[in-house]
C-alpha positions as CSV (number, residue, x, y, z in Angstrom):
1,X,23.5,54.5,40.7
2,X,26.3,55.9,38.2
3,X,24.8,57.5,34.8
4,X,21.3,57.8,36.0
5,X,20.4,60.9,34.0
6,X,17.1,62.3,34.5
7,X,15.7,61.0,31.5
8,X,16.7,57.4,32.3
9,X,15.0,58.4,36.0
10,X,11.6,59.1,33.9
11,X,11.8,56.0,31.9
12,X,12.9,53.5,34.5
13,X,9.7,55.1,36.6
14,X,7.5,55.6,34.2
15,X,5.4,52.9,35.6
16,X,5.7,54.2,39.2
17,X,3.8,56.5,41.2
18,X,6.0,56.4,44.4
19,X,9.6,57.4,43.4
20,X,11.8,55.7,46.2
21,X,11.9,52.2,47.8
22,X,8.1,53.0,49.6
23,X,4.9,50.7,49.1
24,X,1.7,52.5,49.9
25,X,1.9,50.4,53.1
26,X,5.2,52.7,54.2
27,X,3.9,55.9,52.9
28,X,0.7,55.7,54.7
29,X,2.5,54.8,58.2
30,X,4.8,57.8,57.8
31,X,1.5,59.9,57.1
32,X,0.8,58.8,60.7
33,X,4.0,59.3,62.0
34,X,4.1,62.8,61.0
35,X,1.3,63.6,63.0
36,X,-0.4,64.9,60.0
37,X,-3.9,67.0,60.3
38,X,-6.5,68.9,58.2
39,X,-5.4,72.2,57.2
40,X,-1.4,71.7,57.3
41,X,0.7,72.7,54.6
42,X,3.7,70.8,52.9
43,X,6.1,71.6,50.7
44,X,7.8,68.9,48.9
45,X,10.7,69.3,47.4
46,X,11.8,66.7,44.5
47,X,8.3,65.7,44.4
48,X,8.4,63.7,41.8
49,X,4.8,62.2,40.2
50,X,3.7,63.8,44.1
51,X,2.1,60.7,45.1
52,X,3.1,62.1,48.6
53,X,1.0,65.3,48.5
54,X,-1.6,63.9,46.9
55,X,-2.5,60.9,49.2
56,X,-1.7,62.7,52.5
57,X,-4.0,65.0,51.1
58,X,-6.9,62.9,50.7
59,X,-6.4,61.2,53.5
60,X,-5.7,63.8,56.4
61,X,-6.9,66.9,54.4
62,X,-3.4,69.0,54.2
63,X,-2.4,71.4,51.4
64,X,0.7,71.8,49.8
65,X,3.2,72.6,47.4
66,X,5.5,69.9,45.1
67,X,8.6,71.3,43.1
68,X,9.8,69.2,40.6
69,X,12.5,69.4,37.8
70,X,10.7,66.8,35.4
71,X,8.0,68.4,33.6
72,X,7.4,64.6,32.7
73,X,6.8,63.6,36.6
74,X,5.0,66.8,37.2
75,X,2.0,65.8,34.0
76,X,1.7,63.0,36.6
77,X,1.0,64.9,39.4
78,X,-1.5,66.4,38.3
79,X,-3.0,64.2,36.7
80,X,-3.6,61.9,40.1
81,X,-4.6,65.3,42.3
82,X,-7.2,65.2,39.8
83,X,-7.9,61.7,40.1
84,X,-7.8,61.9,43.7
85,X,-10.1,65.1,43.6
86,X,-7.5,67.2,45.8
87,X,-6.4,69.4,43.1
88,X,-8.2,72.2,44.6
89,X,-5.5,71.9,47.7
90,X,-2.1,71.0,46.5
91,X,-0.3,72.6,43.2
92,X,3.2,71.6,41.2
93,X,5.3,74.1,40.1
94,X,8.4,73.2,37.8
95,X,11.7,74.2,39.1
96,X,15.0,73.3,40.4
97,X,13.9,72.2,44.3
98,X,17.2,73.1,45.1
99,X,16.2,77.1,44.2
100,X,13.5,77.3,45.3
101,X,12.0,79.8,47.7
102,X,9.4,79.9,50.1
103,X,7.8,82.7,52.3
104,X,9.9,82.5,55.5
105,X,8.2,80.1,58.0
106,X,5.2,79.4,56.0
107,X,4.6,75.8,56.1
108,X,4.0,72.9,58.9
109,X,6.2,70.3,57.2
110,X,8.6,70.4,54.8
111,X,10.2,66.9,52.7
112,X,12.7,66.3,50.7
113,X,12.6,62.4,50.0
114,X,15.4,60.8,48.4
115,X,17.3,64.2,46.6
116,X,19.2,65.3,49.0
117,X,21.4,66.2,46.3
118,X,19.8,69.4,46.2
119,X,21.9,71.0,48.8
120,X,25.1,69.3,48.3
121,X,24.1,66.4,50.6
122,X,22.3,65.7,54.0
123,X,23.2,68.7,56.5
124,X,23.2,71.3,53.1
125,X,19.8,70.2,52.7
126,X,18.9,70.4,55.9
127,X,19.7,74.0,55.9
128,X,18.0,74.4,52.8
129,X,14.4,73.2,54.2
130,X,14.7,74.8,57.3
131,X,13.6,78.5,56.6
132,X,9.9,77.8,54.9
133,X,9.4,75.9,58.1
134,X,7.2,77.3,61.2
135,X,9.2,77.7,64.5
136,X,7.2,74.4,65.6
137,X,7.2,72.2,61.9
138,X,8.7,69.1,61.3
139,X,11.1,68.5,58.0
140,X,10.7,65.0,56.5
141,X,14.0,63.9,55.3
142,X,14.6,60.7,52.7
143,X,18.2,59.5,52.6
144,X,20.0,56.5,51.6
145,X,22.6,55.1,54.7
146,X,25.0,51.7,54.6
147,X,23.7,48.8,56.6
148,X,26.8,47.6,57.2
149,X,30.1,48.7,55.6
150,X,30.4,48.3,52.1
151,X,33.4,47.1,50.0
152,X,34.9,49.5,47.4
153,X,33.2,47.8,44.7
154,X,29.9,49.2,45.8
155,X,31.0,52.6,45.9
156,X,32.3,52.0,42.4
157,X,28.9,50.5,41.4
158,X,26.3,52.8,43.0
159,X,28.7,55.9,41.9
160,X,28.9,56.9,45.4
161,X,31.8,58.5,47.4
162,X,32.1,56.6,50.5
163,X,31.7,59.6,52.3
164,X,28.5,60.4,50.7
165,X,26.0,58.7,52.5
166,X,26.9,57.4,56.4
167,X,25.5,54.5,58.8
168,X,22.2,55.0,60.2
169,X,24.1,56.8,63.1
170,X,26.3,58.3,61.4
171,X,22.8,59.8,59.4
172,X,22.2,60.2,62.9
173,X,25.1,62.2,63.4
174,X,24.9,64.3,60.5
175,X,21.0,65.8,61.4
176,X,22.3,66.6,64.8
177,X,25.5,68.7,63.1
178,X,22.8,70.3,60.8
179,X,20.9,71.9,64.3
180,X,18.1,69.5,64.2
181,X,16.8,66.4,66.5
182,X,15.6,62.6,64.9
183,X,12.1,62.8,66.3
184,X,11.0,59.4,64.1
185,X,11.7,57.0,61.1
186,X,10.4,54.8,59.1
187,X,12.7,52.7,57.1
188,X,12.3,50.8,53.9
189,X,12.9,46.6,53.5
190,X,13.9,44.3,51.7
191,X,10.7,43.9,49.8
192,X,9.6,47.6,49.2
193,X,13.5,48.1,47.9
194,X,13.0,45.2,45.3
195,X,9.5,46.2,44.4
196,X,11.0,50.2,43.6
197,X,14.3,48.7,41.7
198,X,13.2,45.5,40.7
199,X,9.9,46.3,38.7
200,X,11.9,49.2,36.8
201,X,13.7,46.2,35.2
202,X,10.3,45.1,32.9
203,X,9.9,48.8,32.7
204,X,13.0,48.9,31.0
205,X,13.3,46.2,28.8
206,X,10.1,46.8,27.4
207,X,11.2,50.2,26.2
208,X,14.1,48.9,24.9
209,X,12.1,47.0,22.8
210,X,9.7,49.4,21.9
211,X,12.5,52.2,20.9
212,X,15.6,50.4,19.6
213,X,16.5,53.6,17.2
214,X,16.6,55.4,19.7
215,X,19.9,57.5,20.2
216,X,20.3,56.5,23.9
217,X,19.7,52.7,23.3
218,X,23.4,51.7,24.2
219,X,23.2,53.7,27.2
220,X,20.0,52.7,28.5
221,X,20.9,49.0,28.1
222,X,23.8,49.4,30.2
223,X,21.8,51.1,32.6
224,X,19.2,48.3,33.1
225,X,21.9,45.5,32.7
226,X,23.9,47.5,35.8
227,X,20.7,48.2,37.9
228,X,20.1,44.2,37.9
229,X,23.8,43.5,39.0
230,X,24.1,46.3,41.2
231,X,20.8,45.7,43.6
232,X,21.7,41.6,43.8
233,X,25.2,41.9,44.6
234,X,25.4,45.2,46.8
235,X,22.0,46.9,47.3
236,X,20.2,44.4,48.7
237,X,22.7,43.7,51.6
238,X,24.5,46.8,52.1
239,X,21.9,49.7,51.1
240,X,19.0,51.1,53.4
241,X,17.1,53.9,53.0
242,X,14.6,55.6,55.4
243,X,12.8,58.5,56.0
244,X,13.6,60.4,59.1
245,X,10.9,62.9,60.8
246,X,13.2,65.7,62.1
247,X,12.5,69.0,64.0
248,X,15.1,72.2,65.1
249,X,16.8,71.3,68.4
């Protein structure tokens, strides 16, 4: 959505530990999907509080790497690879995802879930992930796509272009122009998309009342008040989001 700034993206998910429309549900079935086992390595790009990492770890015994530009999320990375007692098998590293380098063909999977911003949109992206990857990895791509076509006002609202994001085969579409095959998905619903934009709304409104000197009260106000308005009246019928398990073709 328009004028989500990354502090307004720690505060609104200050609450969460999965940073897209995922319940624990989703991200464990994707875990499966992936065809995850012990001793793979991942490197997660936008990880976020690396929820990701850190479960998968635990539960199918990979190591891996998560990027992050918040140092905020990153404190809560570690904090639950400690919690989660895999600390000794995934690390976070601060840094702008987008920059960031790996040894050529070094890892089994690599994800980017939700920020595919990072390389100017899906195919950059794409491109982006595909060197740190083996010859026979997998990348795990997160990426908004209409449901159906959406009128100009939710464009306007969301602060998308309308040719930022496609239709799930137009997403379809643009992974086969970036050289790689749609091996699987797993898409999000109604529910886990209220549960991820819905509970940021308490999240919100609490701190609004917990910090009303602070300089960015206005802003964030009109953040929460458009967040509400925007997931009702377009989200909810018009935005999907999925993540797609992809490999070279």
């Amino acid at each position: 959505m328009a004028g989500m700034s990354l502090r307004f993206h720690e505060i609104a998910e200050s609450g969460h530990r999965i940073l897209n429309p995922f319940t624990d549900d989703k991200l464990a079935l994707l875990g499966e999907v992936a065809r995850l086992r012990s001793g793979m390595r991942l490197l997660d790009l936008g990880c976020g509080k690396g929820e990701m990492l850190c479960q998968w770890s635990r539960a199918h015994g990979i190591e891996g790497v998560g990027v992050d530009i918040s140092e905020v999320f990153l404190d809560g990375a570690r904090a639950r690879a400690a919690e989660l007692g895999v600390s000794g098998r995934v690390r976070f590293e601060h840094g702008d995802a987008g920059a960031y380098r790996a040894e050529p063909g070094s890892f089994d999977v690599v994800s980017c879930l939700g920020v595919t911003w990072i390389g100017g949109g899906l195919e950059g992206t794409v491109k982006l992930m595909l060197p740190a990857l083996k010859d026979d990895g997998i990348l795990l791509v997160g990426e908004p796509y209409w449901i159906s076509e959406p009128p100009a006002g939710a464009h306007e609202a969301f602060g998308f272009a309308p040719e930022e994001f496609a239709s799930l085969a137009g997403t379809f579409d643009r992974f086969e122009a970036a050289g790689t095959e749609v091996l699987e998905m797993v898409l999000a619903d109604r529910d886990s998309w209220d549960r991820y934009v819905a509970s940021q709304w308490w999240t919100l409104s609490d701190w609004l009342r917990a910090n009303p000197d602070d300089p960015d009260v206005v802003d964030v106000r009109a953040f929460l008040e458009g967040s509400r308005r925007f997931h009702v009246e377009y989200g909810r019928r018009y935005l999907g989001w999925g993540v797609f398990v992809v490999r070279r073709r």
